[in-house]
C-alpha positions as CSV (number, residue, x, y, z in Angstrom):
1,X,-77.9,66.7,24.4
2,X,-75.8,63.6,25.7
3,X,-73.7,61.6,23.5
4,X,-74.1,57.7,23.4
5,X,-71.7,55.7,22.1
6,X,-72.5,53.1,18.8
7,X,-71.6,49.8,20.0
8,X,-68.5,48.4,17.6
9,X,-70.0,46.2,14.5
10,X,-69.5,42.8,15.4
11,X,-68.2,40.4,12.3
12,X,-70.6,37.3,11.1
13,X,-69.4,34.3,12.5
14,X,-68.0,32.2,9.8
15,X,-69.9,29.7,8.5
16,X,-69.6,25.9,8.5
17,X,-68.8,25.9,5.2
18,X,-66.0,28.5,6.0
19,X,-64.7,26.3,8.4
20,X,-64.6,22.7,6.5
21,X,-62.7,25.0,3.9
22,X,-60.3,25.9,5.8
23,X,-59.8,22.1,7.2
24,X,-59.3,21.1,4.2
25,X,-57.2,23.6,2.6
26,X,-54.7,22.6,6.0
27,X,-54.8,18.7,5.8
28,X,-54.1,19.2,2.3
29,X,-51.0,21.7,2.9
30,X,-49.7,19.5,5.7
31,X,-49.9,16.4,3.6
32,X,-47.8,17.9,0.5
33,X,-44.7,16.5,1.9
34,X,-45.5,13.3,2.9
35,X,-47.0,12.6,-0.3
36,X,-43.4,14.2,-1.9
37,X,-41.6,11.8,-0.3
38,X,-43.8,8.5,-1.1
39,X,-43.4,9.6,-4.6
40,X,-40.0,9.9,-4.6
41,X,-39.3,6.4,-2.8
42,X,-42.1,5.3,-4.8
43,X,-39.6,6.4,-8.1
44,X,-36.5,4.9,-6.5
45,X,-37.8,1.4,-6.1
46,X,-38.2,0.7,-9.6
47,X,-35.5,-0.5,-11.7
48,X,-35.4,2.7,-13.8
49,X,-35.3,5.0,-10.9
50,X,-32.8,3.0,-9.0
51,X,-30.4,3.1,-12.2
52,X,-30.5,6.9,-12.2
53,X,-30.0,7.4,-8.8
54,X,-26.7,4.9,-8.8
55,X,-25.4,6.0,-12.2
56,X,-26.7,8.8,-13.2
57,X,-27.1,9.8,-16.8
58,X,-31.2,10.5,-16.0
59,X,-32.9,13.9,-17.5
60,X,-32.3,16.9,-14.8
61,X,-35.3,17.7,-12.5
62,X,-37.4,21.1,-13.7
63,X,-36.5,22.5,-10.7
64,X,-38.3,26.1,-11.7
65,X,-41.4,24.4,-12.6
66,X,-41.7,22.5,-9.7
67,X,-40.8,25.9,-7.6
68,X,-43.6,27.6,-9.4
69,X,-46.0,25.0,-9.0
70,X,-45.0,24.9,-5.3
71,X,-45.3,28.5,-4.7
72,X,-48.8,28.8,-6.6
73,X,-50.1,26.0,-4.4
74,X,-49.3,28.1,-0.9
75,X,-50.6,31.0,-2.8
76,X,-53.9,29.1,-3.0
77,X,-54.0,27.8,0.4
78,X,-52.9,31.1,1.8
79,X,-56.2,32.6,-0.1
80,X,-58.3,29.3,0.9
81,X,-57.7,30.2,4.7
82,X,-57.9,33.8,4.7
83,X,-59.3,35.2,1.5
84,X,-63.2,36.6,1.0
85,X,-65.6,33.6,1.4
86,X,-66.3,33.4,-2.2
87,X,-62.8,32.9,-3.2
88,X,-62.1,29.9,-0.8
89,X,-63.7,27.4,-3.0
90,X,-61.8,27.8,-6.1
91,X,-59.0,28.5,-4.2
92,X,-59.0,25.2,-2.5
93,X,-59.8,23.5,-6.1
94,X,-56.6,25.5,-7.2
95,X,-54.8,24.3,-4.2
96,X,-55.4,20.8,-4.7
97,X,-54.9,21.0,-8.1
98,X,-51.6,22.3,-8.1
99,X,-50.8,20.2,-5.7
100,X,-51.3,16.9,-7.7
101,X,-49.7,18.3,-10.4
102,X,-46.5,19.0,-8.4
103,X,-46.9,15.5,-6.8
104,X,-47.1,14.1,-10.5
105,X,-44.0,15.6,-11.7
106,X,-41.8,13.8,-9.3
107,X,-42.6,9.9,-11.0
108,X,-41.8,11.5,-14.3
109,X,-38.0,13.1,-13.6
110,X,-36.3,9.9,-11.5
């Protein structure tokens, strides 16, 4: 009786649909920033946004909120490039989303 090794199970390759997910999920990620900052100058060059930032007296920033929605939106793109394959989707619509929303709350707190 001889012994023959099982060759190792090879993984699927990942689809293309895999892959434009992933894409995706990483020019939105690296684009967060940016798009932070235009906002933010975008505020400051109006009248209302240049009279808080000399003078003050503006409502406080929701710093917590904007933490949360931060940290949810890495969550998604963490799960977008490595969760299962039927997760990426939602998790890149859940990135994106979260995304604008942070994005959003800068124009409204100068």
């Amino acid at each position: 009786m001889t012994w023959t090794p099982r060759p190792a199970a090879v993984a699927a390759p990942p689809s293309a649909g895999a892959a434009r997910i992933r894409v995706r999920a990483l020019i939105a990620a690296v684009l967060f920033v940016p798009a932070l900052v235009v906002a933010k100058i975008l505020v400051l060059a109006t009248e209302q946004g240049s009279r808080c930032l000399m003078y003050g007296g503006c409502a406080p920033f929701p710093v917590l909120l904007f933490l949360a929605l931060s940290g949810a939106a890495l969550a998604a793109t963490v799960l977008a490039l490595a969760g299962p394959q039927r997760m990426r989707p939602g998790a890149l619509t859940a990135q994106l989303l979260l995304e604008l929303v942070a994005v959003g709350l800068v124009p409204v707190f100068p």
